[in-house]
C-alpha positions as CSV (number, residue, x, y, z in Angstrom):
1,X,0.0,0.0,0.0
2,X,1.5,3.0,-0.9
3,X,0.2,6.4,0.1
4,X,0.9,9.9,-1.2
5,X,2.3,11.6,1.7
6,X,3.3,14.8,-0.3
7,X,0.7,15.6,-1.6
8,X,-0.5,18.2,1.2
9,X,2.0,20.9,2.4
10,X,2.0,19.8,6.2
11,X,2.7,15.8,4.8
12,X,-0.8,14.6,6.4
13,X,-3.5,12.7,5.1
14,X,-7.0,12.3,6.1
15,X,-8.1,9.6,7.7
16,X,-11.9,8.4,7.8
17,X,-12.7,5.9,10.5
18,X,-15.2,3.0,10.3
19,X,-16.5,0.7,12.5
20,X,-16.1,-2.5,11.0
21,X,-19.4,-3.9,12.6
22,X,-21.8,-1.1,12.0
23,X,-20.6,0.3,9.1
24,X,-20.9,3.7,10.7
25,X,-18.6,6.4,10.2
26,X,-16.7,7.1,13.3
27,X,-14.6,10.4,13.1
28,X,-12.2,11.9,10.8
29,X,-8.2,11.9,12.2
30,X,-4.9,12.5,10.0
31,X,-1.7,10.8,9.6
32,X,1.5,11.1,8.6
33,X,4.0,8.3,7.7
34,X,4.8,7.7,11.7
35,X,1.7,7.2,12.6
36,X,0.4,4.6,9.5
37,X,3.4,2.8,10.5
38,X,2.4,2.6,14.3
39,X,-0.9,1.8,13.4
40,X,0.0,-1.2,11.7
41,X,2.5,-2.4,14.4
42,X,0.5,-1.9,17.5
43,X,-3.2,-2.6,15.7
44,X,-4.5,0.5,16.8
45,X,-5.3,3.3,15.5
46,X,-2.6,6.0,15.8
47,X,-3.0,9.8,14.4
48,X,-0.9,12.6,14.1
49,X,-2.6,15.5,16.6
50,X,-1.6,18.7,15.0
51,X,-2.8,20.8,18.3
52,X,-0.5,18.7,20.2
53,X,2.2,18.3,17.5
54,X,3.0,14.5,17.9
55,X,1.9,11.3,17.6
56,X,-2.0,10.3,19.3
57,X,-3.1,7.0,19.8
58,X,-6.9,7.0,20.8
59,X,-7.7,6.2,23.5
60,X,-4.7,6.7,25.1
61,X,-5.7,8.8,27.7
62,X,-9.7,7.3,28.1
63,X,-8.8,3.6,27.0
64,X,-11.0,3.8,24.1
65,X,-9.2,2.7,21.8
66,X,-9.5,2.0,17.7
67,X,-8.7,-1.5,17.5
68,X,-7.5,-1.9,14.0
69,X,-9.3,-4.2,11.5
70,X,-8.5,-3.0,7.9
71,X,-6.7,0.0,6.0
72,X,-7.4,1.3,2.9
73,X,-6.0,4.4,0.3
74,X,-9.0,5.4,-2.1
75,X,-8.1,6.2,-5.9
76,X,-5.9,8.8,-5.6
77,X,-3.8,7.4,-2.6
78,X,-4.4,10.4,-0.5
79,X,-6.8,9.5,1.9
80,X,-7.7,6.4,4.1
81,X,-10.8,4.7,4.9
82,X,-9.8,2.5,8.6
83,X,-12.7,-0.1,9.3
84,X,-11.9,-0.5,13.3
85,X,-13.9,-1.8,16.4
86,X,-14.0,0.8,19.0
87,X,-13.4,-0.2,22.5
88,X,-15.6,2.5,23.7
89,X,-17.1,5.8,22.8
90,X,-15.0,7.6,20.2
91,X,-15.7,11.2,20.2
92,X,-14.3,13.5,23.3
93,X,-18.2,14.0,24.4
94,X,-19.2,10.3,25.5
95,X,-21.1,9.6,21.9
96,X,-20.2,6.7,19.9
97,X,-19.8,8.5,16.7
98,X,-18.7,12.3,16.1
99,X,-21.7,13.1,13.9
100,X,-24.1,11.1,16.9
101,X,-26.7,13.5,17.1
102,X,-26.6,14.8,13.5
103,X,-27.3,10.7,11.9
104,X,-28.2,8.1,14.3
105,X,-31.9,9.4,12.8
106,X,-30.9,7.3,10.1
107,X,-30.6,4.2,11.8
108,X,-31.4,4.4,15.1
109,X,-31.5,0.5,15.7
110,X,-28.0,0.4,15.0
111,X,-27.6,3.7,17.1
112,X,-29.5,1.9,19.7
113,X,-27.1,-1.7,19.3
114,X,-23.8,0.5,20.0
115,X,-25.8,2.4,22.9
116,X,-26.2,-1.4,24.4
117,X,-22.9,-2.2,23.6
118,X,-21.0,0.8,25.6
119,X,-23.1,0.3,28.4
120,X,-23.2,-3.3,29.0
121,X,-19.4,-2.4,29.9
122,X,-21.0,0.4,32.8
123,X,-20.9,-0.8,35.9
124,X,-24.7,-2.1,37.4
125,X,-25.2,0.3,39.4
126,X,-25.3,2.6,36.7
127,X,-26.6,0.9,34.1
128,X,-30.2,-0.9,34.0
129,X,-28.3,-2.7,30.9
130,X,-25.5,-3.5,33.0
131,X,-27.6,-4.7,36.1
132,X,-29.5,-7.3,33.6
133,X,-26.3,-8.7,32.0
134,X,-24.7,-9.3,35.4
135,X,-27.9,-11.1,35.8
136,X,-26.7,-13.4,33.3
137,X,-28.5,-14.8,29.7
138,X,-31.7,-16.3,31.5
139,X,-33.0,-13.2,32.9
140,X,-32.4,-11.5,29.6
141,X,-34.3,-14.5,28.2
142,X,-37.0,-14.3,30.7
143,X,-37.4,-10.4,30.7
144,X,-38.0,-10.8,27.0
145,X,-40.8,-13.8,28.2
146,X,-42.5,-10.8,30.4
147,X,-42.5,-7.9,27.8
148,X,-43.5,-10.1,25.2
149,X,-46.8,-11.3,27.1
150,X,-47.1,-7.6,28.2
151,X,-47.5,-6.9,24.6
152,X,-49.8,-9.7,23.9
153,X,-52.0,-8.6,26.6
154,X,-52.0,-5.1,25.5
155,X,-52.8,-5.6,21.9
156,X,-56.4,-7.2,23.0
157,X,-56.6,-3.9,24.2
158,X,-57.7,0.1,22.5
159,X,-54.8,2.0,24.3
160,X,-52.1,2.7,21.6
161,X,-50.0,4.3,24.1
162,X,-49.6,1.5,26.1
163,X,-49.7,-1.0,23.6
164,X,-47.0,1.0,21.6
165,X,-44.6,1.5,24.5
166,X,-45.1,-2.4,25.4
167,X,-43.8,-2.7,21.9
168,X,-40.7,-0.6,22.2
169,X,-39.8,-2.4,25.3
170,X,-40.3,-5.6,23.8
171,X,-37.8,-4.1,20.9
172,X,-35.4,-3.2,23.5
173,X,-35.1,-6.5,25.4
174,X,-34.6,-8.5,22.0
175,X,-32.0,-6.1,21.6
176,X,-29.9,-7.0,24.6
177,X,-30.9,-10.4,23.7
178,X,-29.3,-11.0,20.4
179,X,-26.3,-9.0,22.2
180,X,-26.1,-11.3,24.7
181,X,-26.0,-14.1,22.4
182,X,-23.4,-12.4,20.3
183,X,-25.2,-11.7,17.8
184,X,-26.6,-8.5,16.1
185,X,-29.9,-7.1,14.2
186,X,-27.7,-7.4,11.1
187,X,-27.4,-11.0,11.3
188,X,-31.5,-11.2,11.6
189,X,-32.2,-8.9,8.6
190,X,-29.9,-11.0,6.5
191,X,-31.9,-14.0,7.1
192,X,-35.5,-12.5,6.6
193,X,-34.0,-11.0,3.2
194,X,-32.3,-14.2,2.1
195,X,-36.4,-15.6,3.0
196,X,-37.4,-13.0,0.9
197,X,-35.7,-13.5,-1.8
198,X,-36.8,-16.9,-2.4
């Protein structure tokens, strides 16, 4: 892989970061030389900080880090697309993407799936998610058991409030499900499409 380095005055290159799960765009970093090369040493993902004029490897300082799962120069070879799996949340204010409030609109499922996924990590007395994965996968299982028969029981029912938040919380519970199993809503789509398609 070969990268054009001087192409830009300052001998930097942008760097667009993905994570390799979600396909969601992460935030936007440069690099010079150095840092490609400690990137693909260490497996994670190393910038060039031009406010602190040296080498940055996130997460560092928080122990978020980028951990490195493919590199790759578009046409020109002046900027990189890195697929990586973040550790944590990747921008400086706690969200999981820098563009969080601007486009998890546009999937917020998968918005919802990293949300999960950050805060199974919390600690449980912090986190309701937490609190039911130190419960272990049969209470997940069984809280899914209760919100689906709350559901069932409000759909016989003329209240669309309640029967519409029964739903949601039915939704969220699979959600922690398929994460506890580790598995994702991805994996489910791909089998109703392949059904679909027959």
């Amino acid at each position: 892989m070969k990268i054009d380095f001087n192409k830009y005055a300052d001998g930097l290159v942008p760097a667009i970061v993905q994570d390799y799960t979600t396909q969601k765009v992460l935030m936007l970093g440069f690099m010079n030389e150095a840092a490609l090369k400690k990137t693909e040493e260490s497996g994670k993902v190393t910038f060039y900080s031009r406010s602190k004029q040296r080498l940055w490897t996130k997460g560092e300082e928080s122990g978020n880090f980028l951990e490195l799962k493919s590199l790759t120069p578009d046409c020109d070879q002046d900027t990189l697309l890195i697929k990586a799996h973040p550790t944590g949340p990747v921008c400086h204010t706690g969200a999981d993407t820098c563009w969080s409030e601007r486009n998890h609109s546009d999937n917020f499922l998968l918005y919802l799936e990293d949300i999960i996924r950050l805060r199974k990590q919390a600690s449980p007395d912090e986190s309701y998610v937490a609190r039911l994965f130190s419960k272990g996968i049969n209470k997940i299982a069984q809280k899914v058991g209760e919100e689906a028969v709350e559901l069932v029981i409000e759909a016989k029912d003329n209240d669309e409030d309640l029967f519409l938040n029964e739903a949601a919380d039915l939704l969220f519970h699979y959600l922690l499900l398929l994460n506890a199993k580790g598995y994702n809503l991805q994996r489910v789509t791909e089998i109703l499409e392949k059904r679909h398609s027959k």
